[in-house]
PyMOL Python script that loads the backbone (N, CA, C, O; Angstrom):
from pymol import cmd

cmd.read_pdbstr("""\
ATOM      1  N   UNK A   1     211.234 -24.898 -60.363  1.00  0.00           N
ATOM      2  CA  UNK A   1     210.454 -23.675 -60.415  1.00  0.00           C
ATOM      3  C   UNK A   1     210.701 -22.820 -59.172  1.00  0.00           C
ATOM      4  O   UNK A   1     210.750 -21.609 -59.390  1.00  0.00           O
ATOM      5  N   UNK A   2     210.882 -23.261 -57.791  1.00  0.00           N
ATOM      6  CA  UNK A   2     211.506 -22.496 -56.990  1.00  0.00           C
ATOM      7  C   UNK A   2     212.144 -22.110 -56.439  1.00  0.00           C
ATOM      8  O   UNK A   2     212.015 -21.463 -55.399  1.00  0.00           O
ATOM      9  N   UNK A   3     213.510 -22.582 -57.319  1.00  0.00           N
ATOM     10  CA  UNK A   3     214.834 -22.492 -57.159  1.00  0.00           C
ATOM     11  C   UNK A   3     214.748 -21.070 -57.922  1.00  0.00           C
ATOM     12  O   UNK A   3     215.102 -20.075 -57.288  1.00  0.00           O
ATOM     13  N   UNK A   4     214.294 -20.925 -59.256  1.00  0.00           N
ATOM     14  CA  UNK A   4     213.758 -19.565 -59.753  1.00  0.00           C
ATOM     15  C   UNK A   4     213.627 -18.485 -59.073  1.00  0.00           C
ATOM     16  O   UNK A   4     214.393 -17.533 -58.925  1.00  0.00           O
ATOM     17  N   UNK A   5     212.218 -18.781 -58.517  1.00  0.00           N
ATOM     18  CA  UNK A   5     211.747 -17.577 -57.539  1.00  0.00           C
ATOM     19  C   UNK A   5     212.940 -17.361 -56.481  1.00  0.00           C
ATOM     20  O   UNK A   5     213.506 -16.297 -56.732  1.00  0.00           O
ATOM     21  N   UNK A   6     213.482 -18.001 -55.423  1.00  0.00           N
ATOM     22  CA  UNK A   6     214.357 -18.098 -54.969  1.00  0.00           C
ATOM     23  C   UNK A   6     215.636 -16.752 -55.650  1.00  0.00           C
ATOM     24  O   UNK A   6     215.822 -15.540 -55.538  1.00  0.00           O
ATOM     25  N   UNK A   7     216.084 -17.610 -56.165  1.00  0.00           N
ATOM     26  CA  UNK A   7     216.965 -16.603 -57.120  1.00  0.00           C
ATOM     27  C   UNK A   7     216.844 -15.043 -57.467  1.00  0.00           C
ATOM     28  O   UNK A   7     217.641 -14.120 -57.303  1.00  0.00           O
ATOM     29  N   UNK A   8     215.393 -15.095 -58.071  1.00  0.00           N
ATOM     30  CA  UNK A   8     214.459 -13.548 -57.843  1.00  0.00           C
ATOM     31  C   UNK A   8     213.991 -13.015 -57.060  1.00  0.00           C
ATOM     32  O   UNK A   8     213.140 -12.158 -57.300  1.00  0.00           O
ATOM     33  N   UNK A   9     214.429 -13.370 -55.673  1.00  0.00           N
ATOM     34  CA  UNK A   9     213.762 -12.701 -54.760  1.00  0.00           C
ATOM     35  C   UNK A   9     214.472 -11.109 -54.433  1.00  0.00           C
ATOM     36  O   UNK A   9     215.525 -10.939 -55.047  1.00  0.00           O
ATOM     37  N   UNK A  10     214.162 -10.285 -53.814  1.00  0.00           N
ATOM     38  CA  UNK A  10     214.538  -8.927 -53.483  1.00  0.00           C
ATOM     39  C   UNK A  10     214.784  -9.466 -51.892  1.00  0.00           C
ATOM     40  O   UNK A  10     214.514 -10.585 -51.457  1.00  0.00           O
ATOM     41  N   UNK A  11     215.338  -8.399 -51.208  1.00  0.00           N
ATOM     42  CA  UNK A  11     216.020  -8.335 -49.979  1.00  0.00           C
ATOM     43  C   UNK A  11     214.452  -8.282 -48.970  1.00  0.00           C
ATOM     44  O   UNK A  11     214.303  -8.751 -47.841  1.00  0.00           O
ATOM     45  N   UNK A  12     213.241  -7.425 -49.974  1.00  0.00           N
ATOM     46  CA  UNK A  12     212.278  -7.387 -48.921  1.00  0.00           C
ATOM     47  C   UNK A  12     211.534  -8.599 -48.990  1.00  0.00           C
ATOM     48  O   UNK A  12     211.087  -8.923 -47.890  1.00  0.00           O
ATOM     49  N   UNK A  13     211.168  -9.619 -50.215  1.00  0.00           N
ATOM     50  CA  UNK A  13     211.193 -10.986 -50.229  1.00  0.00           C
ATOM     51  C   UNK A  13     211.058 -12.006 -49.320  1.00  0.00           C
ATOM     52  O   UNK A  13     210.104 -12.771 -49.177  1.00  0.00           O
ATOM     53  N   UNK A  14     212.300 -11.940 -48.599  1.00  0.00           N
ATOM     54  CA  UNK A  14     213.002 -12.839 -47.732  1.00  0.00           C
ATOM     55  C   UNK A  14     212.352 -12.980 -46.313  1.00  0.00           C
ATOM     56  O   UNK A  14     211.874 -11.873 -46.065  1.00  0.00           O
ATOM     57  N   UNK A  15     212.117 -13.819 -45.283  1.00  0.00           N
ATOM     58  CA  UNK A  15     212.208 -14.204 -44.414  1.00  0.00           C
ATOM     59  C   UNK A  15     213.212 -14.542 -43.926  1.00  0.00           C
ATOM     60  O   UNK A  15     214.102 -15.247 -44.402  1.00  0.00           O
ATOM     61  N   UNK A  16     213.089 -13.778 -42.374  1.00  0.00           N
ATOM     62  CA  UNK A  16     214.661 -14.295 -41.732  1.00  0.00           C
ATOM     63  C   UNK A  16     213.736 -15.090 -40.316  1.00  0.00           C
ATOM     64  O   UNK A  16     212.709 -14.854 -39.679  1.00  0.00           O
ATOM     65  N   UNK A  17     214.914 -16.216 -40.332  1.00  0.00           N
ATOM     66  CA  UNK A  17     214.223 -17.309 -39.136  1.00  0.00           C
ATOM     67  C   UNK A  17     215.776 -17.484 -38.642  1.00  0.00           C
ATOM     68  O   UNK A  17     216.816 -17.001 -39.090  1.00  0.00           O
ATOM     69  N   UNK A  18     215.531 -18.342 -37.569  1.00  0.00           N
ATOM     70  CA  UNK A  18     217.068 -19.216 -36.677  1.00  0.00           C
ATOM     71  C   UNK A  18     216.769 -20.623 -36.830  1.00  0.00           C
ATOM     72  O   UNK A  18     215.695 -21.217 -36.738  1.00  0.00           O
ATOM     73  N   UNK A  19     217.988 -21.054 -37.095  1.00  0.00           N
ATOM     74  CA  UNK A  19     218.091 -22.702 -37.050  1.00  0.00           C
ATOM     75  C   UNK A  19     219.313 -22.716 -36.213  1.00  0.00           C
ATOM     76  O   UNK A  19     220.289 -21.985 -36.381  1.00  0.00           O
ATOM     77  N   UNK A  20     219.158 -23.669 -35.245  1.00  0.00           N
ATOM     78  CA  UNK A  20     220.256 -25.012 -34.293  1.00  0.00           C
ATOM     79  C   UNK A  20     220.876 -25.671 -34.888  1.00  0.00           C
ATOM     80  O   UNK A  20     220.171 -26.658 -35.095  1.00  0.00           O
ATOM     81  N   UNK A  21     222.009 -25.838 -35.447  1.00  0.00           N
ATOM     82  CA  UNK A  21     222.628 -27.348 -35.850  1.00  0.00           C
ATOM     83  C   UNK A  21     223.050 -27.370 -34.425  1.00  0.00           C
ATOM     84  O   UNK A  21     222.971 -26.742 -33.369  1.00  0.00           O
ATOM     85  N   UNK A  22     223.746 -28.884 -35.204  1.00  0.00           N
ATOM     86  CA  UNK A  22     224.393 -29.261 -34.006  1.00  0.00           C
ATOM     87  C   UNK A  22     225.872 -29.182 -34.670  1.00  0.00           C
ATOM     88  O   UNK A  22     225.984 -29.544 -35.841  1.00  0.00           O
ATOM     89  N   UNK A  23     227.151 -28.662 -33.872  1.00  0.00           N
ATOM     90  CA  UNK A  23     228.098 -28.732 -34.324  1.00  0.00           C
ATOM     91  C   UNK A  23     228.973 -29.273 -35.286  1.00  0.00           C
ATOM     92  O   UNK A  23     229.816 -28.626 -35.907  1.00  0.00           O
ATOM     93  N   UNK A  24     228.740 -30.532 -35.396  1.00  0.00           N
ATOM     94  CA  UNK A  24     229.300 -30.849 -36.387  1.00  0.00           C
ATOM     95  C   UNK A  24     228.803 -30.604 -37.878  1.00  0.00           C
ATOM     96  O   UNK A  24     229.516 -30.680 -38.879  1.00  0.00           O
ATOM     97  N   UNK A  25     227.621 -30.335 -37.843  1.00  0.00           N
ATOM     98  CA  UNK A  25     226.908 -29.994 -38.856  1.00  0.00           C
ATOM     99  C   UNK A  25     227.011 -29.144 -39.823  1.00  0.00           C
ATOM    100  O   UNK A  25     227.007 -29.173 -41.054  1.00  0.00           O
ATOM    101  N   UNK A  26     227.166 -27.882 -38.456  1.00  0.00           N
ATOM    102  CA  UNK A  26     227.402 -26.237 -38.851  1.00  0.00           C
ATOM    103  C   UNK A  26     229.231 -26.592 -39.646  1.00  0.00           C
ATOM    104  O   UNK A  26     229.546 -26.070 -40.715  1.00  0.00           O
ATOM    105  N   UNK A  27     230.147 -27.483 -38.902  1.00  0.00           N
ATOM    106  CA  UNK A  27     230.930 -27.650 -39.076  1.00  0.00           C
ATOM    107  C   UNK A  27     231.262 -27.766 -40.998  1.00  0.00           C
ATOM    108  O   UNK A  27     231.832 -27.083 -41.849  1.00  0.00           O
ATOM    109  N   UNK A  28     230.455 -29.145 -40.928  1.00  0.00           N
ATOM    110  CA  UNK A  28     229.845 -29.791 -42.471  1.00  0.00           C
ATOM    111  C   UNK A  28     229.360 -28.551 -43.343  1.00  0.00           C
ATOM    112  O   UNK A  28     230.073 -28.339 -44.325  1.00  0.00           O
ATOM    113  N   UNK A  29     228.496 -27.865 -43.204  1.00  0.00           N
ATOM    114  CA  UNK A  29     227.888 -26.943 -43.659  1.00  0.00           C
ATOM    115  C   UNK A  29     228.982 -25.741 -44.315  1.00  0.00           C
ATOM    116  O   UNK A  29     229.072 -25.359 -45.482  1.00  0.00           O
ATOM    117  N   UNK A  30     229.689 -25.353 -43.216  1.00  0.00           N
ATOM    118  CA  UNK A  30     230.541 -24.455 -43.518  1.00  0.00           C
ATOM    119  C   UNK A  30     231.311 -24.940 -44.490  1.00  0.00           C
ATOM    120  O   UNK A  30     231.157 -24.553 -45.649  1.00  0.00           O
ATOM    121  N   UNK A  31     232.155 -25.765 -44.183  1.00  0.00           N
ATOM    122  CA  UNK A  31     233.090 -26.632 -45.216  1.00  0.00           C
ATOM    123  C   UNK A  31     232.893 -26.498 -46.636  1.00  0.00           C
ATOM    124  O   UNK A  31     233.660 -26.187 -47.546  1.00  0.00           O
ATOM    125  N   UNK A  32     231.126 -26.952 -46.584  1.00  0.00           N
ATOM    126  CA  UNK A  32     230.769 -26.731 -47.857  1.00  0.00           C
ATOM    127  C   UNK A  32     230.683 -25.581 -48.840  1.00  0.00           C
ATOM    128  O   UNK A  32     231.162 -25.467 -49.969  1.00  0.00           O
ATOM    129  N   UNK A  33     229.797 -24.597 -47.964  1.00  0.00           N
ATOM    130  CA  UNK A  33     230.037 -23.305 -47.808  1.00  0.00           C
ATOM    131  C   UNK A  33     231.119 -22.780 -48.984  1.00  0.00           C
ATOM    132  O   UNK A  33     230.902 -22.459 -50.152  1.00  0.00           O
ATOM    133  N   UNK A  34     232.218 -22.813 -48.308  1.00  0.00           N
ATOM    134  CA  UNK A  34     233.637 -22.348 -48.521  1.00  0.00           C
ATOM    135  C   UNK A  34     233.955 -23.054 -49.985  1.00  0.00           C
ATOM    136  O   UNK A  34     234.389 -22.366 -50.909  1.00  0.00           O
ATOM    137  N   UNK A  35     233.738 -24.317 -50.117  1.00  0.00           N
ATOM    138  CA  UNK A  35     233.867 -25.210 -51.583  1.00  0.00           C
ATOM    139  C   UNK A  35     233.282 -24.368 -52.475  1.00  0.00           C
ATOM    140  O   UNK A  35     234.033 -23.909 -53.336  1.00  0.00           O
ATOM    141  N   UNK A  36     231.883 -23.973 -52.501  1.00  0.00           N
ATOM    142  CA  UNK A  36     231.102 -23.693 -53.160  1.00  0.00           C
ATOM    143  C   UNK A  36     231.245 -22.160 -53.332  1.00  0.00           C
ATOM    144  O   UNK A  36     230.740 -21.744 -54.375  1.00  0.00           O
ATOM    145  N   UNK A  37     231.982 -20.975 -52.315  1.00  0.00           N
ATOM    146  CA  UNK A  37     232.054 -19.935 -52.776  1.00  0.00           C
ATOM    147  C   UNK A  37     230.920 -19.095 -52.144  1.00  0.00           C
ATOM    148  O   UNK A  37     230.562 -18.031 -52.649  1.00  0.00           O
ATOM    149  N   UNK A  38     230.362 -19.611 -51.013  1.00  0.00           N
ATOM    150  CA  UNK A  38     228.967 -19.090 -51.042  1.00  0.00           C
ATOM    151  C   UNK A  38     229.116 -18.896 -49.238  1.00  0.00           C
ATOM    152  O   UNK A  38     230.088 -19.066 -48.502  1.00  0.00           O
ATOM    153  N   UNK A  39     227.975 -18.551 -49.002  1.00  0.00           N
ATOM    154  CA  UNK A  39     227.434 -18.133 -47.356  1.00  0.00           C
ATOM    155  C   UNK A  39     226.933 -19.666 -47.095  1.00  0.00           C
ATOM    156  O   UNK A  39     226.538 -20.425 -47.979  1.00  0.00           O
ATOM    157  N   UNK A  40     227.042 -20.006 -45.530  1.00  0.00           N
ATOM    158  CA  UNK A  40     226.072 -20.542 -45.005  1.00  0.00           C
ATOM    159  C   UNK A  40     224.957 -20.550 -45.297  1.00  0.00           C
ATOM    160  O   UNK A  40     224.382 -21.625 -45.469  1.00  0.00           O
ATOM    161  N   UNK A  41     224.111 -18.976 -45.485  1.00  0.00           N
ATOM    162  CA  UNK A  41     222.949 -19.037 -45.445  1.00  0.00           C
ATOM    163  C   UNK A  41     222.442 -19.123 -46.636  1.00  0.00           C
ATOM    164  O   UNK A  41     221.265 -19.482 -46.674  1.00  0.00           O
ATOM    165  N   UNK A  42     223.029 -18.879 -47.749  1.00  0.00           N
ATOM    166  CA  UNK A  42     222.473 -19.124 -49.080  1.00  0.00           C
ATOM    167  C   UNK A  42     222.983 -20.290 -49.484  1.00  0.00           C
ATOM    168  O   UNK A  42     222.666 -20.441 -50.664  1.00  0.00           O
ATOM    169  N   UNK A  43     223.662 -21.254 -49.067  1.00  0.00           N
ATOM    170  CA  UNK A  43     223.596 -22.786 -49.455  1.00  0.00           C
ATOM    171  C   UNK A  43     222.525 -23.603 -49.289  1.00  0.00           C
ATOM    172  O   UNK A  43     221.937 -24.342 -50.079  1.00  0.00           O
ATOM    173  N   UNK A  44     222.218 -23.136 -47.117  1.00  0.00           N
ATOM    174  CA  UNK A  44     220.885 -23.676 -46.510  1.00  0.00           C
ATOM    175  C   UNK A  44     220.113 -23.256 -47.445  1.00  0.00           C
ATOM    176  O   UNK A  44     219.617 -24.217 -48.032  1.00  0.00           O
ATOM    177  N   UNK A  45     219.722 -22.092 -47.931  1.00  0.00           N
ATOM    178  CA  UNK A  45     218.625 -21.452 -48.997  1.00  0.00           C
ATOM    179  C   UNK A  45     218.451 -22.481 -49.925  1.00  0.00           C
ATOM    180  O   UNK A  45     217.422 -23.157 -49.899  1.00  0.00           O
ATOM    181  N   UNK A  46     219.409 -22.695 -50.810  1.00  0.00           N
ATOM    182  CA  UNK A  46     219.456 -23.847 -51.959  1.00  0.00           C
ATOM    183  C   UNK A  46     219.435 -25.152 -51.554  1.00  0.00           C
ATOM    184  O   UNK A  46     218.871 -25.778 -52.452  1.00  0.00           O
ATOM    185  N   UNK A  47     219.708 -25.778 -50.800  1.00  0.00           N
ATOM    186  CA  UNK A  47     219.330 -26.843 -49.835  1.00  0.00           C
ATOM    187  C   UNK A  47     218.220 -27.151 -49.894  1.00  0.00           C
ATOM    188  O   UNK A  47     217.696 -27.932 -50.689  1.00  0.00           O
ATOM    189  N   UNK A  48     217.576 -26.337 -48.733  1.00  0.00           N
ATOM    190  CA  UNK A  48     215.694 -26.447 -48.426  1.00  0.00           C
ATOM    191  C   UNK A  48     215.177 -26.245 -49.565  1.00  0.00           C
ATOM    192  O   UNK A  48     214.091 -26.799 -49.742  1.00  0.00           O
ATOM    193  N   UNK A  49     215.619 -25.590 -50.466  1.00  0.00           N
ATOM    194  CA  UNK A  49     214.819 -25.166 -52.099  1.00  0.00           C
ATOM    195  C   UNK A  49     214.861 -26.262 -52.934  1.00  0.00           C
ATOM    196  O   UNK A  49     213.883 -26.497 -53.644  1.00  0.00           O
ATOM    197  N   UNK A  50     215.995 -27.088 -52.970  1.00  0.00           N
ATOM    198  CA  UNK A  50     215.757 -28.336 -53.429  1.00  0.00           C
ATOM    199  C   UNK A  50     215.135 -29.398 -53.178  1.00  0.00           C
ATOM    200  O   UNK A  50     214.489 -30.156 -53.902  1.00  0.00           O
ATOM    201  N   UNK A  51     215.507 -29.412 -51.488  1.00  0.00           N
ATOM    202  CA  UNK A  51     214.280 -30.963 -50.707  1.00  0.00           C
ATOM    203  C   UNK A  51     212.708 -30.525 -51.015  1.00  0.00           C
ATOM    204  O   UNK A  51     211.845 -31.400 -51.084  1.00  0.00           O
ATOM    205  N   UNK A  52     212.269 -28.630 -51.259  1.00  0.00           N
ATOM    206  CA  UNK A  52     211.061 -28.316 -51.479  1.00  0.00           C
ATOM    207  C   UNK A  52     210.396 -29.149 -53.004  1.00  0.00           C
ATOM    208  O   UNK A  52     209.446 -29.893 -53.253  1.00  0.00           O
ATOM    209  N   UNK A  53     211.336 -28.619 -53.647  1.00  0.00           N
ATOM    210  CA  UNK A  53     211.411 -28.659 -54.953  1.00  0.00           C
ATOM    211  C   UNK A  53     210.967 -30.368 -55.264  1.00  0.00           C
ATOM    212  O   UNK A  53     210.052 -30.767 -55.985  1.00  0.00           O
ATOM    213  N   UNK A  54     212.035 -31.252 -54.387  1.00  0.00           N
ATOM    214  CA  UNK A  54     212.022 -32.611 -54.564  1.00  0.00           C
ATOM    215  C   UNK A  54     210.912 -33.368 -53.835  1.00  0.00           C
ATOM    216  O   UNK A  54     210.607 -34.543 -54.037  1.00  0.00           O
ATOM    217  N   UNK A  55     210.404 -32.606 -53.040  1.00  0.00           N
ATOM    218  CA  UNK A  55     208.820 -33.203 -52.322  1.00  0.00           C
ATOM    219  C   UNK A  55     207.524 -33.015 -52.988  1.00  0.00           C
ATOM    220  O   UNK A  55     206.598 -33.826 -52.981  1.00  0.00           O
ATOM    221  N   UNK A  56     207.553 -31.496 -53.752  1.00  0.00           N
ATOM    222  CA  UNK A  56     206.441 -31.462 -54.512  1.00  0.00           C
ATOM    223  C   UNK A  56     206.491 -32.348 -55.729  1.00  0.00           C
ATOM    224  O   UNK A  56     205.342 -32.693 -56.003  1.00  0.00           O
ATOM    225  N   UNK A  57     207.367 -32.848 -56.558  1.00  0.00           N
ATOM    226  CA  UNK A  57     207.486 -33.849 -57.657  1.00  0.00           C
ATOM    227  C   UNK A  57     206.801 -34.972 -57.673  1.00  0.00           C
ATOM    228  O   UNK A  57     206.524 -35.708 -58.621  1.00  0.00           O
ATOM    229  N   UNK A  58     206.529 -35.054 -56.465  1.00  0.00           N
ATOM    230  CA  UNK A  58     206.292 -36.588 -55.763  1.00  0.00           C
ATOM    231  C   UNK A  58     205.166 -37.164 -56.057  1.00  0.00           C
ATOM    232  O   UNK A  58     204.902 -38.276 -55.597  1.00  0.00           O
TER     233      UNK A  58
END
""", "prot")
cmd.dss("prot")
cmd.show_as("cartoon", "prot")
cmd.util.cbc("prot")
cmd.orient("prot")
């Protein structure tokens, strides 16, 4: 369900925050990134939207 909203959000929607990896991470991240066709920041998006998604089930 909020992978949905997610998806529907508008540009004014959004919250912008900063996250730290740690290098190798960002490293990992990117990699993936690039597989998938997508940004950094909208993978992290779908990421956290899923662990959300997968905590409320619980």
């Amino acid at each position: 369900m909020l992978g949905i909203l997610i998806e529907q959000m508008s540009q004014t929607d959004r919250v912008q925050t900063s996250v730290y990896f740690p290098k190798e991470v960002y490293a990992a991240l990117v990699k993936w990134a690039e597989e998938e066709d997508r940004s950094v920041s909208n993978l992290v998006v779908r990421l956290v939207t899923k662990a959300i998604e997968e905590k409320e089930s619980k």
